[in-house]
C-alpha positions, 0 to 999 in steps of 0.5 A, spaced: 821 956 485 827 955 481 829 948 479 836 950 484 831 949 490 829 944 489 833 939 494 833 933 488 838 938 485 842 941 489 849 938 490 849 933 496 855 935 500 859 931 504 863 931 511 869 928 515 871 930 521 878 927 523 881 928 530 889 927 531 893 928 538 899 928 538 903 924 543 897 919 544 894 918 537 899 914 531 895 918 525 890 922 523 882 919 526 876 919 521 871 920 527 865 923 524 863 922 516 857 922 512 852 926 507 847 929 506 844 931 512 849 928 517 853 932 513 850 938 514 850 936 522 858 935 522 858 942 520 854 946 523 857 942 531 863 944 528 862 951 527 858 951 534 865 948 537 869 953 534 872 948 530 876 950 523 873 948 517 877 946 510 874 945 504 877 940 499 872 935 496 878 930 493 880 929 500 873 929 503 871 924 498 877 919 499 876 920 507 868 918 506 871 912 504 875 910 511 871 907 516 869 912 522 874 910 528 879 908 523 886 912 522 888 915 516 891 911 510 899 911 510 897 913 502 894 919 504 898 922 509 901 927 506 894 931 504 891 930 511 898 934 513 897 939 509 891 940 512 893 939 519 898 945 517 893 949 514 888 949 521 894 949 526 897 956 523 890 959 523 888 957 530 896 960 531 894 966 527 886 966 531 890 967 538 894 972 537 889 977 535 
């Protein structure tokens, strides 16, 4: 075993799951988030739900900090837009195959 595999050095990842629909939700929703394992499991109920998954670690990293039910800061709008774009054009792209 390298010192690579040892758990203690690997890079904890860390996840956010947002929700956002539109005509009933005001903003973007923190409704899952955490490190770790529980990040590991965010991910892996996503994949197994189809969901699109983006990795970008400054949002996540200042989206682990929003409170889980609670609605995304005004501040950071812009970059979970962007984000949304992203999902919205690959699930467009998905279903027209």
């Amino acid at each position: 075993m390298n010192r690579f595999d040892r758990p203690q050095d690997r890079q904890r990842r860390e996840a956010v799951a947002l929700r956002y629909r539109k005509g009933s939700d005001t903003a973007p929703r923190v409704t899952a988030s955490g490190k770790g394992r529980i990040a590991e499991t965010i991910l892996k109920k996503a994949e197994e739900s189809g969901v699109t998954l983006m990795e970008d670690p400054d949002l996540v990293s200042l989206l682990g900090k929003v409170p889980v039910g609670e609605t995304v800061p005004a501040p950071l709008y812009k970059a979970v837009a962007e984000v949304l774009a992203y999902v919205y054009r690959i699930n467009k792209r998905v279903a027209s195959d």
